[in-house]
MMTF fields as JSON, N, C-alpha, C and O atoms, coordinates in Angstrom:
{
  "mmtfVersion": "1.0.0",
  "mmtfProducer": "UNKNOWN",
  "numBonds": 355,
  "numAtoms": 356,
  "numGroups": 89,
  "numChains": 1,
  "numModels": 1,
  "chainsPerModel": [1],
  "groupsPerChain": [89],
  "chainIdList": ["A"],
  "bondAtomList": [4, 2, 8, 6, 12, 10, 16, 14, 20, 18, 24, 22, 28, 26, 32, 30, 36, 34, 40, 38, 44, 42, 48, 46, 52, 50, 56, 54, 60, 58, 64, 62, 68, 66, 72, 70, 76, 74, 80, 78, 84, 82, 88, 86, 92, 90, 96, 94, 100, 98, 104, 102, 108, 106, 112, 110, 116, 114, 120, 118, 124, 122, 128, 126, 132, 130, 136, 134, 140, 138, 144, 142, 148, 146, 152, 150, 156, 154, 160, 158, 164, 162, 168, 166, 172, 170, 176, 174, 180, 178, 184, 182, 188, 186, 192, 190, 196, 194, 200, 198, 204, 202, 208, 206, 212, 210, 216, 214, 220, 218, 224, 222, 228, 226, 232, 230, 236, 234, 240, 238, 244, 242, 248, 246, 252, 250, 256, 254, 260, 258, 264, 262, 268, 266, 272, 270, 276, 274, 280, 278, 284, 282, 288, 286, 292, 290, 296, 294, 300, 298, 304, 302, 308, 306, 312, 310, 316, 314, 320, 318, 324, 322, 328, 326, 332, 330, 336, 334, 340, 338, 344, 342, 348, 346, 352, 350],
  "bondOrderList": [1, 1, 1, 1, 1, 1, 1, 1, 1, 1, 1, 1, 1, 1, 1, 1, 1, 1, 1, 1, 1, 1, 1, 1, 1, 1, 1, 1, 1, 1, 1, 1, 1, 1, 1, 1, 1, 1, 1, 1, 1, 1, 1, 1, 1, 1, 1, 1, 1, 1, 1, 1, 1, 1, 1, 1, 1, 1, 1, 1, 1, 1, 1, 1, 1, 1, 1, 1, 1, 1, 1, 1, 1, 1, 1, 1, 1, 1, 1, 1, 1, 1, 1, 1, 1, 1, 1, 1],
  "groupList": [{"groupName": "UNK", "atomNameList": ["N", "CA", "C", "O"], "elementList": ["N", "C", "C", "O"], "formalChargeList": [0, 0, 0, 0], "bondAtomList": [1, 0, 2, 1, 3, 2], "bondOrderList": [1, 1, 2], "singleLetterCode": "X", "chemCompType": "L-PEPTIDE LINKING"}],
  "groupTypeList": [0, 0, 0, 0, 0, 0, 0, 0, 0, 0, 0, 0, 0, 0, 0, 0, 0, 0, 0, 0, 0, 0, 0, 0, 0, 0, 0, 0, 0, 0, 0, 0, 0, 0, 0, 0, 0, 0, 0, 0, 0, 0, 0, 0, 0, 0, 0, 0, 0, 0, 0, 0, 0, 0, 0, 0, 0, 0, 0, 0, 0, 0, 0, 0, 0, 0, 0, 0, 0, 0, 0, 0, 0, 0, 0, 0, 0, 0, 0, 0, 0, 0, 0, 0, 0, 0, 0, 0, 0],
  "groupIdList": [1, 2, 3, 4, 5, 6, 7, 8, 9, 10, 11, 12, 13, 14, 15, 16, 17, 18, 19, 20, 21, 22, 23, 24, 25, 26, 27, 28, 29, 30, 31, 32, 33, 34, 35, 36, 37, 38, 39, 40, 41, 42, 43, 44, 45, 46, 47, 48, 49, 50, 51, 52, 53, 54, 55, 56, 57, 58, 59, 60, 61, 62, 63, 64, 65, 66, 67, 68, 69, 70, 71, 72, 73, 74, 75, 76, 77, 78, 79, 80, 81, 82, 83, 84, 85, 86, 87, 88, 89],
  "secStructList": [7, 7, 6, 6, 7, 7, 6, 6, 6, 1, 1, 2, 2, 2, 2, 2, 2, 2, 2, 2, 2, 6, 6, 6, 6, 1, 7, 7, 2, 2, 2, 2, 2, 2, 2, 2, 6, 7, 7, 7, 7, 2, 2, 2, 2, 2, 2, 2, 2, 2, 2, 2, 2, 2, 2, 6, 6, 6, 7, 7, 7, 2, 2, 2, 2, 2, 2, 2, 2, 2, 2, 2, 2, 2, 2, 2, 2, 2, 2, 2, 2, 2, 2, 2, 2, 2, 2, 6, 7],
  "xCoordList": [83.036, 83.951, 85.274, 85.264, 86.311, 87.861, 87.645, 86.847, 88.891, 89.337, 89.598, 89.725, 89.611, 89.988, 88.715, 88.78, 87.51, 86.162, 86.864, 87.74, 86.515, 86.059, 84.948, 83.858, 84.894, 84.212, 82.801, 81.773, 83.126, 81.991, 81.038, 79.825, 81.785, 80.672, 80.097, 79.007, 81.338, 80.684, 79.829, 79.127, 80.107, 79.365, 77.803, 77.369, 77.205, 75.706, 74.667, 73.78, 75.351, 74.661, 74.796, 73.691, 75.686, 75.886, 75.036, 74.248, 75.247, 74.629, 72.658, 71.885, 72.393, 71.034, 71.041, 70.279, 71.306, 71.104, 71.319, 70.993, 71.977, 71.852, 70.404, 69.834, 70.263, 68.896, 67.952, 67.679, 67.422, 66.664, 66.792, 65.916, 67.94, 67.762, 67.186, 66.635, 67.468, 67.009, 68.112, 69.328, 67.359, 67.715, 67.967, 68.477, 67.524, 67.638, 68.536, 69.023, 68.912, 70.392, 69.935, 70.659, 68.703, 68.301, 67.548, 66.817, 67.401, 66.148, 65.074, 64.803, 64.382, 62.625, 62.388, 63.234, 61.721, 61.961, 61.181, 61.779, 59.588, 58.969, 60.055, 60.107, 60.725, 62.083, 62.767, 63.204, 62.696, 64.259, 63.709, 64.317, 62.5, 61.63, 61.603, 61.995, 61.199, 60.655, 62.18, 62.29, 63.087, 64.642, 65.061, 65.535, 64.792, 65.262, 64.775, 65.482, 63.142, 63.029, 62.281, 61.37, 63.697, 64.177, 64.882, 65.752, 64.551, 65.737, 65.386, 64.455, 66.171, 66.311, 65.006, 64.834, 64.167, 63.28, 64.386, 65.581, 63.439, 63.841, 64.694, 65.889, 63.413, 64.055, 65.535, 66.288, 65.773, 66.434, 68.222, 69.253, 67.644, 68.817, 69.357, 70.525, 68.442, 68.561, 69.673, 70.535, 69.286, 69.895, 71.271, 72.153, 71.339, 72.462, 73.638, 74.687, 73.231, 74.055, 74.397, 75.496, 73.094, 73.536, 74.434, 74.874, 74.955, 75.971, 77.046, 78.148, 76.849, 78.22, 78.933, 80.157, 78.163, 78.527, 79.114, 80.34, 78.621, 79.142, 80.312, 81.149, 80.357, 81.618, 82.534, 83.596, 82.483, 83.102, 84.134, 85.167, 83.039, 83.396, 84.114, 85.037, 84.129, 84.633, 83.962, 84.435, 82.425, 81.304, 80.543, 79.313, 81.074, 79.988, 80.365, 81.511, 79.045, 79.04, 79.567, 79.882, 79.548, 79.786, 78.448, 78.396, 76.93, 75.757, 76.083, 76.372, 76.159, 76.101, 76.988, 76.629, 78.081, 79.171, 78.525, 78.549, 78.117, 77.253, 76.289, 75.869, 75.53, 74.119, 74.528, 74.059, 75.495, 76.389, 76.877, 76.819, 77.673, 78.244, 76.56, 76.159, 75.94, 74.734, 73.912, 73.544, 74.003, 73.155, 74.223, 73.53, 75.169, 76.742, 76.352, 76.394, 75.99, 76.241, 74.72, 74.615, 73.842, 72.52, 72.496, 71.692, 72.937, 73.462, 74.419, 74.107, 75.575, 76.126, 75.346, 75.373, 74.846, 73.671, 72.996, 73.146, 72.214, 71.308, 71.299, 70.583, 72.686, 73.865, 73.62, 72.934, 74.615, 74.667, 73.534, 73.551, 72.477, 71.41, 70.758, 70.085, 70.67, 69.856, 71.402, 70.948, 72.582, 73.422, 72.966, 72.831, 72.609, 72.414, 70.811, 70.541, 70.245, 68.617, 68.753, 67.724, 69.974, 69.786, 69.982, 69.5, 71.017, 71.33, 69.901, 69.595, 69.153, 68.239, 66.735, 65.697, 67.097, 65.968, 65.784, 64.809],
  "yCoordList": [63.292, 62.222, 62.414, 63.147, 61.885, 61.778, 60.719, 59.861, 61.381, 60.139, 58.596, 57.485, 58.825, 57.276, 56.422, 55.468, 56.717, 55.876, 54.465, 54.041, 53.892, 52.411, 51.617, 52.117, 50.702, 49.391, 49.003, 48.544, 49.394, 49.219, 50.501, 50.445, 51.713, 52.747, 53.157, 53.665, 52.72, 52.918, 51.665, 51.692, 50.526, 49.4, 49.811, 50.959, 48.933, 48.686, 49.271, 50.123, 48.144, 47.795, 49.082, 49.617, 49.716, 50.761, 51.874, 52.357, 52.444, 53.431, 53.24, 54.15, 52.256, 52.033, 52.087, 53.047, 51.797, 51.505, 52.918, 53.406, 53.691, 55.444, 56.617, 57.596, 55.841, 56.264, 55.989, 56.968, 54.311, 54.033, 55.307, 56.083, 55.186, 56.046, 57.556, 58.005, 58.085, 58.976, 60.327, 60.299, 61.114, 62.23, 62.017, 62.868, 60.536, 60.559, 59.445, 59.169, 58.695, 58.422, 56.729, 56.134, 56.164, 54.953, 54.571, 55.443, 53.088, 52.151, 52.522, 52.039, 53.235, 52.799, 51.498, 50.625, 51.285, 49.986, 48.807, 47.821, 49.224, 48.604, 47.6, 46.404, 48.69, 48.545, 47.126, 46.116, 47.373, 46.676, 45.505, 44.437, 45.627, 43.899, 43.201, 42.041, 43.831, 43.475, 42.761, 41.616, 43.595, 42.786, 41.646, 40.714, 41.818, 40.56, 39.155, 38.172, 39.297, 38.504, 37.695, 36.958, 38.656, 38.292, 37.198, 36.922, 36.415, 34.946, 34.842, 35.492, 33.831, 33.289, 32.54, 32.528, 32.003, 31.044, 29.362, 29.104, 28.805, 26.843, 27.281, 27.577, 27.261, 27.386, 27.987, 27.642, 29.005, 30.044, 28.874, 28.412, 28.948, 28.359, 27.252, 27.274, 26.237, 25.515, 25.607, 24.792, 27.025, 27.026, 27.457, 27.204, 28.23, 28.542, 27.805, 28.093, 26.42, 25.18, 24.614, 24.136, 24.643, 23.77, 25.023, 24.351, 25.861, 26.855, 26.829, 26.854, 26.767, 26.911, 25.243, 25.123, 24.228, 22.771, 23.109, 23.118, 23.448, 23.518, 24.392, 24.048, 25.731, 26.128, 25.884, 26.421, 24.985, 24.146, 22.746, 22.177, 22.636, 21.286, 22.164, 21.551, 23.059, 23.959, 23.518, 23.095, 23.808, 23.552, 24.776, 24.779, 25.583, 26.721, 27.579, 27.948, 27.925, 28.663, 30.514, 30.628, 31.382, 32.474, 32.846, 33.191, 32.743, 33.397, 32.504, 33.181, 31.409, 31.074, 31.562, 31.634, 31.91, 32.495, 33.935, 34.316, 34.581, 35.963, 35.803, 36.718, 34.612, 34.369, 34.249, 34.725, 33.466, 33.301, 34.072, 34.224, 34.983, 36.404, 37.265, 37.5, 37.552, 37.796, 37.938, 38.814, 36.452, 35.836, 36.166, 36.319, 36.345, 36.619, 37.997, 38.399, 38.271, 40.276, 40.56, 41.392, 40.068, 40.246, 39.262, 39.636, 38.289, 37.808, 38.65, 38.671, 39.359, 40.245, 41.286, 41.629, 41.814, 43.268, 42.636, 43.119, 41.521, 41.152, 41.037, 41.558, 39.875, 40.023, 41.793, 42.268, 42.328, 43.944, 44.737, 45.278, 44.526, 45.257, 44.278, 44.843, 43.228, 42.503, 43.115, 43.528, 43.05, 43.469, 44.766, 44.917, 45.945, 47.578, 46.85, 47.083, 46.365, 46.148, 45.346, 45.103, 44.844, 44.185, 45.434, 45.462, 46.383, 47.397, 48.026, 48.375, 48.15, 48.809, 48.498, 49.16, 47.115, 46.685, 47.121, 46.759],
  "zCoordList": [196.474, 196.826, 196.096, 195.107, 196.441, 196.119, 194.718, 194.339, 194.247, 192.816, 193.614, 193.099, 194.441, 195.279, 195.484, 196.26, 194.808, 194.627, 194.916, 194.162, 195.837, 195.552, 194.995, 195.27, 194.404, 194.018, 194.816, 194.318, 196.486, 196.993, 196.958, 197.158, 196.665, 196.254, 194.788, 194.526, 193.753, 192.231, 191.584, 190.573, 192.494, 191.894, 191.332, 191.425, 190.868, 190.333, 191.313, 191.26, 192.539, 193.813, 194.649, 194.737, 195.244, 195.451, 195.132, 195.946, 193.502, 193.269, 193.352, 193.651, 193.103, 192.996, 194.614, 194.732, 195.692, 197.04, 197.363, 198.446, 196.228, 196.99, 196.289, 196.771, 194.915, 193.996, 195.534, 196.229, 196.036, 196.707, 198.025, 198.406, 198.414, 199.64, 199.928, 200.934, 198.855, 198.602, 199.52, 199.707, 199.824, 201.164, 202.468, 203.197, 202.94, 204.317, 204.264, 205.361, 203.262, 203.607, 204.209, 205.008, 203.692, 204.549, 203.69, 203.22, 203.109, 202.621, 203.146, 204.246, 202.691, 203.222, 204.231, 204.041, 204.937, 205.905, 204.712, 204.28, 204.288, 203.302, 202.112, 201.826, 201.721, 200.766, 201.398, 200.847, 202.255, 203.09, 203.571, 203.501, 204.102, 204.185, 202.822, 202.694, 201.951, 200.775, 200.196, 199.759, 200.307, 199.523, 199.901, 199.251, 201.364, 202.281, 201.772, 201.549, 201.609, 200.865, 199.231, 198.853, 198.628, 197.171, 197.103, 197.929, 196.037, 195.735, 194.725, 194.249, 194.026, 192.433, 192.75, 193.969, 192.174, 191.419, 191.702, 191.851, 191.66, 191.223, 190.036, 190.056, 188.445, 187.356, 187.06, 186.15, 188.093, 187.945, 188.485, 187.997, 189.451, 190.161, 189.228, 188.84, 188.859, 188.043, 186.762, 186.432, 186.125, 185.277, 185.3, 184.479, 186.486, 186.872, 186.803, 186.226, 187.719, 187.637, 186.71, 186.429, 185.963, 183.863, 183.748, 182.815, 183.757, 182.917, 183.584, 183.035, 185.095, 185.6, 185.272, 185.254, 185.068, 184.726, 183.702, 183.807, 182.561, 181.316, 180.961, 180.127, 181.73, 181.917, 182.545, 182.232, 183.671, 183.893, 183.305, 183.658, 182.126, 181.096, 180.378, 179.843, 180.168, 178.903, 177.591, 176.537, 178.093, 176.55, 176.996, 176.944, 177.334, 177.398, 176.247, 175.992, 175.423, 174.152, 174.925, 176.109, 174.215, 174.523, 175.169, 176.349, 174.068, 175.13, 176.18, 177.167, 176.394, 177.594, 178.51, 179.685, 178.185, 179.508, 179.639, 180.81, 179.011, 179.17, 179.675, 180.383, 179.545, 180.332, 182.125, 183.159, 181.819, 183.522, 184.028, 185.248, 183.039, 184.092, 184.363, 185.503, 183.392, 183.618, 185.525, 186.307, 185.442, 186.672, 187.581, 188.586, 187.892, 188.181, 189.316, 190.479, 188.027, 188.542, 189.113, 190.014, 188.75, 189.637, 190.621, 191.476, 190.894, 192.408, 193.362, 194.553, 192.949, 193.533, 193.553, 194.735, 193.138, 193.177, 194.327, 195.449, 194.121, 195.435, 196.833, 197.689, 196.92, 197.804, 198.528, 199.433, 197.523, 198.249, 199.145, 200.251, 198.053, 198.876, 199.628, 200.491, 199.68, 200.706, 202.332, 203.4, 202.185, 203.258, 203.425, 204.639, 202.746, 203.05, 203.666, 204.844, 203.194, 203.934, 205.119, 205.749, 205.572, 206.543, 208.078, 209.21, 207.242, 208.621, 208.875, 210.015, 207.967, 207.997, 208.675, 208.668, 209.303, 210.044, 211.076, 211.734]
}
């Protein structure tokens, strides 16, 4: 590839969605059912909201804004590959 990499190919999401693919250039179908349906947990979501509230208030401690970018970036990871698993149905 060119020095002109974009964001949608060096991301997290990206490179792991090219580990998965392997040689043939495609999610496993197994793979690709199975992502589709991935989601946060209750708890999960839950907490999500207490942090984004609180960073919101501007009372969010530092772990907590790290705990939030955290959940942040594995929602965008998920996002991504649940979209590469969707072509793949």
């Amino acid at each position: 590839m060119t020095a002109a990499r974009t964001k949608s190919t060096t991301s997290e999401a990206a490179i792991l969605a090219r580990l998965w693919e392997g040689s043939t250039g495609r999610l496993p179908a197994p793979l690709a059912r199975h992502m589709l349906k991935m989601k946060f947990d209750e708890s999960d979501v839950a907490r999500m909201k207490e942090l984004a509230a609180r960073n919101r208030a501007g009372g969010a401690t530092a772990d907590e804004l790290e705990e939030l970018d955290n959940f942040i970036r594995v929602g965008d990871l998920l996002a991504t590959l649940q979209s590469k698993a969707r072509k793949e149905r």
